[in-house]
KEPAVEX-306885 format. One line per field, with one value per residue (C-alpha): residue number from 1; x, y, z. Coordinates in Angstrom, 3 decimals. Layout:
# residues N
pos <- NUM, ...
c1 <- X, ...
c2 <- Y, ...
c3 <- Z, ...
This chain:
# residues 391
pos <- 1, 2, 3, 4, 5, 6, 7, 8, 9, 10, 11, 12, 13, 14, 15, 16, 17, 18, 19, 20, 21, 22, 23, 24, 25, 26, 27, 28, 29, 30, 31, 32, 33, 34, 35, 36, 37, 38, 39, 40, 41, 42, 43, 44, 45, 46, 47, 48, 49, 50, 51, 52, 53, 54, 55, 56, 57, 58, 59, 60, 61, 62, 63, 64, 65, 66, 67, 68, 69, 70, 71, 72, 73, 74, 75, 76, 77, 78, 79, 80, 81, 82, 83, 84, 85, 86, 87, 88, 89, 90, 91, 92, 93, 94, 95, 96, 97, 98, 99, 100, 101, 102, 103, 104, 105, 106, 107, 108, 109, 110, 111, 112, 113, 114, 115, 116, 117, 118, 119, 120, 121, 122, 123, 124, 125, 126, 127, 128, 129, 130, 131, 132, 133, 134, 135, 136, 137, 138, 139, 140, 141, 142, 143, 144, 145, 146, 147, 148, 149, 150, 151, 152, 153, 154, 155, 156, 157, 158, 159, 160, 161, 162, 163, 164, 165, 166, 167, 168, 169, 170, 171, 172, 173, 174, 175, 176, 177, 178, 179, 180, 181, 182, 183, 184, 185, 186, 187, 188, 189, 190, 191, 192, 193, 194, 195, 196, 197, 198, 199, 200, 201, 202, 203, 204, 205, 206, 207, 208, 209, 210, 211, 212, 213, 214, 215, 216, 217, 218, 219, 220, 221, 222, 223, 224, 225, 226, 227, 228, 229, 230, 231, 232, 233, 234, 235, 236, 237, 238, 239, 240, 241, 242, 243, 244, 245, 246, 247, 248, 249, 250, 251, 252, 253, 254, 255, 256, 257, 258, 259, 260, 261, 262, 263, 264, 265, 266, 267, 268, 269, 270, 271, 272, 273, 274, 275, 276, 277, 278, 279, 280, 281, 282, 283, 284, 285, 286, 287, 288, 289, 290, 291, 292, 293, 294, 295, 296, 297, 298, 299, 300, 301, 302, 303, 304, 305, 306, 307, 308, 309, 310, 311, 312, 313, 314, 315, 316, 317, 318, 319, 320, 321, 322, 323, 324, 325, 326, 327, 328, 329, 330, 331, 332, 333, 334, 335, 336, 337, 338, 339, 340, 341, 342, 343, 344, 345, 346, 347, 348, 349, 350, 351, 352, 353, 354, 355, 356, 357, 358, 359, 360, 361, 362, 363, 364, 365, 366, 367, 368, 369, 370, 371, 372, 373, 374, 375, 376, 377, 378, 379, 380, 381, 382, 383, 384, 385, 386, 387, 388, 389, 390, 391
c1 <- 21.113, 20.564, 21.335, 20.102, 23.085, 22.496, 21.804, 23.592, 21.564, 22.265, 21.415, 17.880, 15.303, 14.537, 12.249, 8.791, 5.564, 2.189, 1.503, 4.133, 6.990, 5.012, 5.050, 8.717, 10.245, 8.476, 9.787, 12.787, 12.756, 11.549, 14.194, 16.473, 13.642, 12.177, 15.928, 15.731, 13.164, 13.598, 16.762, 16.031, 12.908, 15.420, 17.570, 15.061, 13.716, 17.040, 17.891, 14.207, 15.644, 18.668, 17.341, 14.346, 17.063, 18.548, 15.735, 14.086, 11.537, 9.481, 9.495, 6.944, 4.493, 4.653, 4.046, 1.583, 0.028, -0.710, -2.962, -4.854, -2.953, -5.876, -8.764, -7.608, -6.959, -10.233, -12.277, -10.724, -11.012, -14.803, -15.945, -18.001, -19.755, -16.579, -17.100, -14.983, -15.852, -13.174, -12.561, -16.566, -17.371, -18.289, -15.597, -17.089, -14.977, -17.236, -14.713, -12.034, -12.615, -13.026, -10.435, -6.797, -9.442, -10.709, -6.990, -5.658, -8.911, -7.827, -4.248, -5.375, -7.012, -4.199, -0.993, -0.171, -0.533, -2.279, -4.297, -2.104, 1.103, -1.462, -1.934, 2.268, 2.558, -0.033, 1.307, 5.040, 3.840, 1.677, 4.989, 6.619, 3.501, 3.358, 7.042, 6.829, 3.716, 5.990, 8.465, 6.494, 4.246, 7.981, 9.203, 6.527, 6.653, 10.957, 12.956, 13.689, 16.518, 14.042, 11.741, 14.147, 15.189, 11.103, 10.849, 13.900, 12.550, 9.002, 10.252, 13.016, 10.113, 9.982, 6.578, 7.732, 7.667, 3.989, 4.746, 6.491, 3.320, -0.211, -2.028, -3.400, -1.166, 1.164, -1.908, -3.533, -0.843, -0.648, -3.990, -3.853, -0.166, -1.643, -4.992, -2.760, -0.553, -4.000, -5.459, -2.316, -1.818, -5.527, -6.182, -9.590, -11.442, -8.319, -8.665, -12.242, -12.145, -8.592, -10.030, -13.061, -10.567, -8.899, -12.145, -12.639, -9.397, -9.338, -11.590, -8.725, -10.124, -11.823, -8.825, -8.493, -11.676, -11.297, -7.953, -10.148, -12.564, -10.203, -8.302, -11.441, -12.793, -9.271, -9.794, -13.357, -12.416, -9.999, -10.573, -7.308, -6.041, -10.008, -10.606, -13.690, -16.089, -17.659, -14.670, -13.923, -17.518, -17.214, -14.302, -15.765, -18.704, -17.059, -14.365, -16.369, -18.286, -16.180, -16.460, -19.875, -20.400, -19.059, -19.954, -23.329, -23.817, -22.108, -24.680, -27.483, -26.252, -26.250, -29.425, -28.805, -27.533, -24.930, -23.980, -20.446, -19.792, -21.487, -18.962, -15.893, -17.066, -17.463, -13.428, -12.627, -12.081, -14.645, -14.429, -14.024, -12.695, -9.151, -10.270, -8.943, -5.500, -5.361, -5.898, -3.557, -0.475, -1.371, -1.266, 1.477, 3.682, 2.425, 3.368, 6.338, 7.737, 10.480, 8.043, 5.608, 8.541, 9.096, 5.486, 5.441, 8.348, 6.946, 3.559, 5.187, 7.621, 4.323, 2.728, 6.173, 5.921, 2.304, 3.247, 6.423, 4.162, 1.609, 4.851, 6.473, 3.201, 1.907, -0.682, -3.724, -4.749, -1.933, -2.686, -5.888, -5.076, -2.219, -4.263, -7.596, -5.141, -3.566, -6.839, -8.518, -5.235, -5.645, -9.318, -10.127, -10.054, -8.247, -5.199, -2.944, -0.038, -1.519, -1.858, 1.855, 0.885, -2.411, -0.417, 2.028, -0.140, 0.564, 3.650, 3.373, 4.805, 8.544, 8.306, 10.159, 12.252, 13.435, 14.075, 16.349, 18.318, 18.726, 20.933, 23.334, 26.629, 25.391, 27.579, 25.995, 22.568, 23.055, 24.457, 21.837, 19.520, 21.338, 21.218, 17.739, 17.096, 19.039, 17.341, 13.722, 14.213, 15.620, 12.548, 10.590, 11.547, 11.513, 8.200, 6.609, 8.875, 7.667, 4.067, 3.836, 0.411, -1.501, 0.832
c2 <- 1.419, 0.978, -1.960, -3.613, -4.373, -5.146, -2.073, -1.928, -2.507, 0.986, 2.380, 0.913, 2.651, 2.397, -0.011, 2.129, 1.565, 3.309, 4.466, 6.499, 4.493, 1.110, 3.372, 4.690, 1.601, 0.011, 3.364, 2.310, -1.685, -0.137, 2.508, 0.936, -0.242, 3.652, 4.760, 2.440, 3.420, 7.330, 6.747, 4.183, 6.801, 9.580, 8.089, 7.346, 11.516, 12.037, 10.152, 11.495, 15.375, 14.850, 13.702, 16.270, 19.199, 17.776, 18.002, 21.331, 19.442, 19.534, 16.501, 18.514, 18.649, 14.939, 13.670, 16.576, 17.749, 15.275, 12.116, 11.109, 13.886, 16.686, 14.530, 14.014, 18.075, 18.755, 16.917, 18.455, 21.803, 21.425, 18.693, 15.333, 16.812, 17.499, 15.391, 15.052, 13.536, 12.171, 9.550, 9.098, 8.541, 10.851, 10.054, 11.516, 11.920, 9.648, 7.017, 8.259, 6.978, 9.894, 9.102, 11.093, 13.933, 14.309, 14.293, 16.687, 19.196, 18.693, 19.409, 22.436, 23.699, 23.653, 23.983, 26.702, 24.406, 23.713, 20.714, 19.053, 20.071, 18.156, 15.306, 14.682, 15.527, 12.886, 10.381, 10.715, 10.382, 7.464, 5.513, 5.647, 4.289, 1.924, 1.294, 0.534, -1.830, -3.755, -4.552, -5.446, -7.989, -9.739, -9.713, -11.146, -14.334, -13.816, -11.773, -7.511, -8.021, -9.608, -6.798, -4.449, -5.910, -6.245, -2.506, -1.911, -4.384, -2.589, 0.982, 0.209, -1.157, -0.242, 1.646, 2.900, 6.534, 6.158, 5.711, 9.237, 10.967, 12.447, 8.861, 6.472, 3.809, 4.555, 5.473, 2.228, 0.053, 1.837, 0.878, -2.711, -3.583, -2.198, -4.377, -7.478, -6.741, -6.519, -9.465, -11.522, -10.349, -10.293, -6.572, -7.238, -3.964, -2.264, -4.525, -3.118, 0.147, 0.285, -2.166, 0.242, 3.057, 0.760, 0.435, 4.408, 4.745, 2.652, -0.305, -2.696, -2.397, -5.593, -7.501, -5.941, -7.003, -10.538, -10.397, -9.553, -12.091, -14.906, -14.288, -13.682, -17.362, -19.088, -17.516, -18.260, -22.051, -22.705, -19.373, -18.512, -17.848, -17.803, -14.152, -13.434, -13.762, -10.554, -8.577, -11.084, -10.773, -6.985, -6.461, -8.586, -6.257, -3.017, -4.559, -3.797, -1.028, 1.822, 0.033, -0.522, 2.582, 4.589, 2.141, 2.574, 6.049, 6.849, 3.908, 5.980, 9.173, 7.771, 6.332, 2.509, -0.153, -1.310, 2.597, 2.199, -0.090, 1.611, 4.561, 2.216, 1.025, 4.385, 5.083, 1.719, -0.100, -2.750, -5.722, -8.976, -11.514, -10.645, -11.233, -7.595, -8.172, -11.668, -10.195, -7.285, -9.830, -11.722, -8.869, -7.488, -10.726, -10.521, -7.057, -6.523, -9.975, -8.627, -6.260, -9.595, -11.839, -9.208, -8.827, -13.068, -13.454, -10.802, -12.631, -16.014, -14.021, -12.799, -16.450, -18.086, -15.423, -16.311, -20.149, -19.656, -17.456, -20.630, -23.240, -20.703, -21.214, -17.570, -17.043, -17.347, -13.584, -12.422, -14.889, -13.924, -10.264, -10.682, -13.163, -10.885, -7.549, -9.820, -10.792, -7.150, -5.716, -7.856, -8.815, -5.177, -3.628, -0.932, 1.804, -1.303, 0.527, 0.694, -2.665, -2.959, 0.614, -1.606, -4.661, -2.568, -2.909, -6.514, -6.211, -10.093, -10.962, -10.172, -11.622, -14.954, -12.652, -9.934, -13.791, -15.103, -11.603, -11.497, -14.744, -12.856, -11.785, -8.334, -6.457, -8.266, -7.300, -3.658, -3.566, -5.334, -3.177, 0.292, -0.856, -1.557, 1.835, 3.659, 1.333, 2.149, 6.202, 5.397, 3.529, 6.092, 8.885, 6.912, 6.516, 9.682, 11.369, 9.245, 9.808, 5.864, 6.036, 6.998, 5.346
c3 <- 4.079, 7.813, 9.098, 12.452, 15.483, 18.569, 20.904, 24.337, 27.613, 28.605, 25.366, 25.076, 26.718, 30.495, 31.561, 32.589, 32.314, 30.340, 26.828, 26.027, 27.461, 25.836, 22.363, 22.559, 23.273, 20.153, 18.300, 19.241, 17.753, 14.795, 14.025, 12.205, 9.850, 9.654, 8.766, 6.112, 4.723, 4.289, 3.183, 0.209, -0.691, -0.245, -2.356, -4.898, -4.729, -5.209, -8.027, -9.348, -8.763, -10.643, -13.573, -14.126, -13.313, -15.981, -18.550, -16.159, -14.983, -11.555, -9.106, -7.618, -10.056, -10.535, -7.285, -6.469, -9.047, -11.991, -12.002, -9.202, -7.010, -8.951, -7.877, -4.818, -3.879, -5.460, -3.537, -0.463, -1.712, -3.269, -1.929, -4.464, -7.374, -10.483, -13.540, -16.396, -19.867, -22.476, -25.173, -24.411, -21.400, -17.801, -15.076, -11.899, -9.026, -6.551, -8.269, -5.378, -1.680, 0.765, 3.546, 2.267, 0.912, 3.956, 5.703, 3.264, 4.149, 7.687, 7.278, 4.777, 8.322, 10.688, 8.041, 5.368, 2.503, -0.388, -0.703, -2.648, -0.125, 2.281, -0.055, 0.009, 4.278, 4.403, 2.111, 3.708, 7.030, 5.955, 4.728, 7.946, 9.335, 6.883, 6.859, 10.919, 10.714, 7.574, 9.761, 13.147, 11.102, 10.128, 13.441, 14.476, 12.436, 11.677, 13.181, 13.738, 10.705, 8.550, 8.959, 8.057, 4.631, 4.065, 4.391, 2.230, -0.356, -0.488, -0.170, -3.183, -5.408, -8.924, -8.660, -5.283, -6.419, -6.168, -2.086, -2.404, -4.530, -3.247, -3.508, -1.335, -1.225, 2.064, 3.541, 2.388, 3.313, 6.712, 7.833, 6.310, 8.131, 11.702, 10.992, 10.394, 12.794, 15.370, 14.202, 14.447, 18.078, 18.873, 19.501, 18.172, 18.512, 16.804, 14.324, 13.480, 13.747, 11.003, 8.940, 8.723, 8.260, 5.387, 3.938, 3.237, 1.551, -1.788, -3.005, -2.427, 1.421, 0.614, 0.747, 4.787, 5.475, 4.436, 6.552, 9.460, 9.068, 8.116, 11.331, 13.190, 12.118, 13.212, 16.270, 17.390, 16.274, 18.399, 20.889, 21.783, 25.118, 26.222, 24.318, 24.505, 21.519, 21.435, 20.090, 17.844, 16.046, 16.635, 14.627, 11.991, 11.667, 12.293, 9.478, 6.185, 7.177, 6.298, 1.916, 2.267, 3.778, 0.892, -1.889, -0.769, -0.712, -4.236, -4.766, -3.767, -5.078, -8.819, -8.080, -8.421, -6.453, -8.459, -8.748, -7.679, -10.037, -12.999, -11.985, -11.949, -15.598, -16.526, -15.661, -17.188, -14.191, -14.241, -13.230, -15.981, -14.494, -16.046, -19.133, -20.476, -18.445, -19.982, -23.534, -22.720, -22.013, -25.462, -27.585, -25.994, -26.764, -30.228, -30.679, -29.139, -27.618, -25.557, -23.345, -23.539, -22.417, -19.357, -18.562, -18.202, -16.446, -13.589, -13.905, -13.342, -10.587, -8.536, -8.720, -7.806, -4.667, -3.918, -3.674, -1.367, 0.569, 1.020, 1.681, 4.425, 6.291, 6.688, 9.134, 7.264, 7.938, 5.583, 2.797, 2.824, 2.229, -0.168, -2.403, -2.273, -3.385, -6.138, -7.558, -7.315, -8.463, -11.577, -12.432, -13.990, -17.271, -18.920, -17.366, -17.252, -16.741, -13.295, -12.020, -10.593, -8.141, -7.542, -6.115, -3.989, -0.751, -0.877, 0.969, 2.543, -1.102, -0.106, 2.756, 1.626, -0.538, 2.914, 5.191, 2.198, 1.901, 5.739, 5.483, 3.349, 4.416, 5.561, 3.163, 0.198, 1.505, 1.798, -1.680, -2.982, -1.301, -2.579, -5.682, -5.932, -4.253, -7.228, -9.749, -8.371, -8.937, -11.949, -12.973, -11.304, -12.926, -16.320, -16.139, -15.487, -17.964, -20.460, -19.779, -20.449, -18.616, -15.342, -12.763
């Protein structure tokens, strides 16, 4: 694991001035935590390629070309219009947000790949984004060694294979860190304009928007450092556009205004208040109480999270994100085995978690961190082998 040391004055980069020197030298704070990062999801694709050698299996076809991955490369390739129907019901691919489509047709047009080739080059690149705007929403609050152990933690999660596959959740959690980060620094109009961008990638861009316009209403109250008001109440309006925008057409397109969610129903994603989840914990402790006794204790770990979140006093911007992606994450019906990839983006989480680890001897926290690393392709690979569900 990389670990952060101090960097000798004549090693850092010259002082200067303009964009690029402004956006190496914070490429250079954030290395250590970017290091980390490919190397705990290296270690994890390694792990992953190991074990399907062993049983003459493809990684590739796993994280490109199964699940979500299809959908994805087919709407880049054809465009809105495929429909499938099984076990009863039409799933029509106006269920998938348009943003990584529409990145993979634009890598398709410059780069010798397939769509779903694009769909990985986007969704790697997307994790070092995401990775970098991790750790400068920790520094920000804790410290440049905190930061890195976030990153570790989140890239060495036990769904974190998903970060490594064709879907939308490095891209996601790209586009919501760099909208925190904005808000909590008061870039206001940036704030817009990638909370808009959040907004076109999965439905969870609710939760960015509600970031935005939490921080936004702290900010006009008590109007800080005398910013001006306008670019506060334009990144609030800019903020949902890019959900409404799309919920609204596939709205029109079926012909009803509550077409969206008639599609989402139609996949088994509706929402119910967490009724089905509830029921889905309850029957699993009746039927098999170990895997219920697991599924509690990660329930009761998340809400034990959530409240040392709310007593380490995090700006109100990222509670208002991570608490909107738990409950969306959560609320819906049916494909449970996805609702740990749905609570991913929620990074803020392990936040308490990364400051506690940073107080460790610094041996004991690479360890811990390598170890959780091997564990997570272990998991990884687990999983898809056993076809235990959509991930």
């Amino acid at each position: 694991m990389a670990v952060e040391r101090a960097v000798p004055a004549a090693s850092r980069p010259a002082a200067g001035s303009g964009v690029a020197w402004r956006f190496g030298a914070a490429l250079w704070e954030a290395a250590p935590a970017l290091l980390t990062y490919a190397a705990v999801r290296a270690t994890g694709l390694v792990v992953m390629g190991i074990w399907m050698a062993a049983v003459d299996e493809s990684p590739h076809r796993f994280l490109a070309e199964r699940w979500d991955s299809r959908w994805y490369a087919r709407i880049a390739e054809q465009g809105y219009g495929y429909s499938s129907y099984s076990s009863g019901r039409d799933h029509p691919d106006v269920a998938f947000f348009p943003l990584l489509p529409a990145l993979e047709r634009a890598v398709t047009a410059v780069v010798p790949v397939s769509a779903n080739n694009a769909g990985l080059l986007v969704a790697w690149t997307a994790g070092l984004g995401a990775a970098w705007g991790i750790h400068a929403i920790a520094a920000l609050s804790h410290a440049r060694a905190v930061g890195v152990v976030l990153v570790a933690l989140w890239a060495a999660l036990p769904t974190a294979y998903v970060q490594s596959m064709a879907y939308t959740e490095t891209l996601f959690t790209a586009l919501a860190a760099w909208t925190l980060y904005a808000v909590l620094t008061d870039r206001w109009r940036l704030a817009g304009v990638l909370a808009l961008a959040a907004g076109l990638t999965r439905p969870a861009g609710v939760a960015v928007v509600a970031a935005v316009w939490a921080g936004g209403a702290v900010a006009l109250r008590r109007r800080r450092g005398g910013m001006p008001r306008g670019r506060v109440l334009v990144a609030m309006a800019l903020a949902p556009l890019g959900w409404l925008g799309y919920v609204g057409w596939v709205s029109a397109r079926q012909g009803s205004p509550t077409g969206y969610f008639d599609v989402q129903k139609e996949w088994g994603n509706g929402f119910d208040g967490g009724r089905a989840f509830v029921s889905f914990m309850v029957e699993m402790v009746r039927v098999n109480p170990a895997h219920g006794l697991l599924l509690l204790t990660v329930a009761g770990a998340l809400l034990a999270l959530l409240v040392a979140c709310v007593r380490h006093r995090q700006p109100l911007p990222l509670l208002a994100y991570t608490v909107v992606i738990s409950v969306t994450a959560l609320v819906g019906g049916g494909y449970f085995t996805s609702r740990p990839r749905l609570l991913m983006p929620a990074f803020p989480l392990l936040l308490p978690l990364a400051a506690l680890l940073a107080r460790l001897p610094r041996a004991a926290t690479a360890g811990l961190l390598a170890a959780a690393a091997v564990g997570s392709g272990m998991y990884g690979t687990w999983f898809v082998l056993g076809q235990l569900g959509p991930p």
